[in-house]
C-alpha positions in Angstrom: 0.0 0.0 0.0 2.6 2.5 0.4 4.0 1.8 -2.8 0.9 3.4 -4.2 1.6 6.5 -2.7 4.5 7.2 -5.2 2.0 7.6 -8.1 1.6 11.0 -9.6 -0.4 13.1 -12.5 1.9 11.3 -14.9 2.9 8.1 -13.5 2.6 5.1 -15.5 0.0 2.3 -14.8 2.8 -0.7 -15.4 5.9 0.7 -13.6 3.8 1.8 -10.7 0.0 1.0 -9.8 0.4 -2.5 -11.4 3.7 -4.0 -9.1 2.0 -2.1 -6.2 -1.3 -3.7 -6.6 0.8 -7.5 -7.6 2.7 -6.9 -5.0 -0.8 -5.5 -2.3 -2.7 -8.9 -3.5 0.1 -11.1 -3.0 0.3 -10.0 0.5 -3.2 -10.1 1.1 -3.4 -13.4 0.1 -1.2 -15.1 1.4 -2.5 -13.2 4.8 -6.4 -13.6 5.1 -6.0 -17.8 5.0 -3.5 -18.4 8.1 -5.7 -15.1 9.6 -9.1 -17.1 9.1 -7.2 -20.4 10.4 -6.1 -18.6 13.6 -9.8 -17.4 14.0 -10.7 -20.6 14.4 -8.4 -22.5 16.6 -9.8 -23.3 20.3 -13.5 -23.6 18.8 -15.2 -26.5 19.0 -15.8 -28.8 16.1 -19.3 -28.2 15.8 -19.0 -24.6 16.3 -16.5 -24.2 13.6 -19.7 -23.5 10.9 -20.7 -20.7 12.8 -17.4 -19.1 13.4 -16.2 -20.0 9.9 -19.5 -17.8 8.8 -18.4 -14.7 11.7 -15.1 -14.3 10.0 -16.5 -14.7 6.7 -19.1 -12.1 7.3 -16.8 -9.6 9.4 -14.6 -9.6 6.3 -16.9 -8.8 4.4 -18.1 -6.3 6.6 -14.6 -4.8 7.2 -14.1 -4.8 3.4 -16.6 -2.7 3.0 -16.6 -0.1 5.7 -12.6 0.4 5.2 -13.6 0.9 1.5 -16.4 3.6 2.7 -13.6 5.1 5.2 -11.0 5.4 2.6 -13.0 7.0 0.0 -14.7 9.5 2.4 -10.4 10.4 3.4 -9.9 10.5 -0.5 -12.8 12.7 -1.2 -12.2 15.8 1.3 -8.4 15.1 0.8 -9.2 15.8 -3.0 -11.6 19.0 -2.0 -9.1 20.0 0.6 -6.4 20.2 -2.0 -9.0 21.8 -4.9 -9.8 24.6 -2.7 -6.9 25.6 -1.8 -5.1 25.3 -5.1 -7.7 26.2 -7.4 -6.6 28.8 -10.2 -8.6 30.2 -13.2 -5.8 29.5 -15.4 -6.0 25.0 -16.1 -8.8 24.2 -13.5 -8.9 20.7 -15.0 -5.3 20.3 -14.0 -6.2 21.4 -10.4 -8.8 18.6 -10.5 -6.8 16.3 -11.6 -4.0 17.2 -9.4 -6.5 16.9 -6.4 -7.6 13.8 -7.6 -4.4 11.7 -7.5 -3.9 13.7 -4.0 -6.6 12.4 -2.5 -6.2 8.7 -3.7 -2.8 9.1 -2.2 -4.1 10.7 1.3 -5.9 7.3 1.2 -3.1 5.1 0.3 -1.4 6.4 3.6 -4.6 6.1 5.4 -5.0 2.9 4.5 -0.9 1.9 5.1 -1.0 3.5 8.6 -3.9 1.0 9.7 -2.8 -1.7 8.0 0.5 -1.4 9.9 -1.8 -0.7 13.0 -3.8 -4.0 12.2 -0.1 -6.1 12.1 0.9 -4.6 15.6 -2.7 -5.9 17.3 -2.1 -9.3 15.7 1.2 -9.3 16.7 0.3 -8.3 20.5 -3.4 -10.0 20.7 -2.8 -13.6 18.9 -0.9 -16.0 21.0 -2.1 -19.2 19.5 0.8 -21.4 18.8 2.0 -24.5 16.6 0.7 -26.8 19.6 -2.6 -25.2 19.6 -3.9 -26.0 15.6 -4.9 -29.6 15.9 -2.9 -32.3 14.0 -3.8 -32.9 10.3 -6.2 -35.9 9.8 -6.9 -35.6 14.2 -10.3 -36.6 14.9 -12.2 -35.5 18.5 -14.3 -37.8 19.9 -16.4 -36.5 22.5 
């Protein structure tokens, strides 16, 4: 994410937004499976449906409201910048200008709580090799 924030008025799609986002989705991936795996351990086998669907759903949900949250920073980032830079002279510049300024507001926005998100997981999750249950283990009980 804070790769994006290098892109300018002229930047090019394939030297910068494409390695960034390559790079943003490689991360995520290989994030939200061991993430949704540690939400499970220490439930119950036939609980896991249920709290297989919470973490489904508040993924979802947090998809979405960061999404909202991040556009409403782009947006008065963008007007922010347009008022206070506005000139008779290339206005459409200026919008432009305040366009790619806001998107990059956003971009550290959304860095600065993604690095905030790593340090809770770091702190908060202390579930540990001994606590995922052994591959092909069944519970009787």
């Amino acid at each position: 994410m804070i790769l994006l924030t290098r892109i300018g008025v002229d930047t090019a799609y394939a030297t910068h937004v494409m390695p960034s986002m390559l790079i943003l989705g490689f991360g995520l991936g290989c994030t939200f499976v061991p993430l949704g795996n540690i939400a499970l351990v220490g439930v119950d086998e036939h609980d896991a449906g249920a709290a297989s669907a919470v973490v489904n759903a508040s993924q979802q949900v947090g998809g979405s409201l960061g999404t909202a949250l991040l556009n409403t920073v782009a947006i008065t980032a963008a007007t922010s910048y347009f008022t206070d830079h506005a000139t008779a002279g290339d206005p459409q510049g200026t919008q432009l200008e305040a366009m790619v300024h806001g998107y990059v507001t956003a971009f550290w926005w959304g860095s600065a709580l993604l690095v905030a998100a790593a340090v809770i997981v770091a702190v908060f999750i202390k579930a540990s090799k001994d606590d995922v249950p052994e591959e092909g283990a069944v519970h009787m009980g």
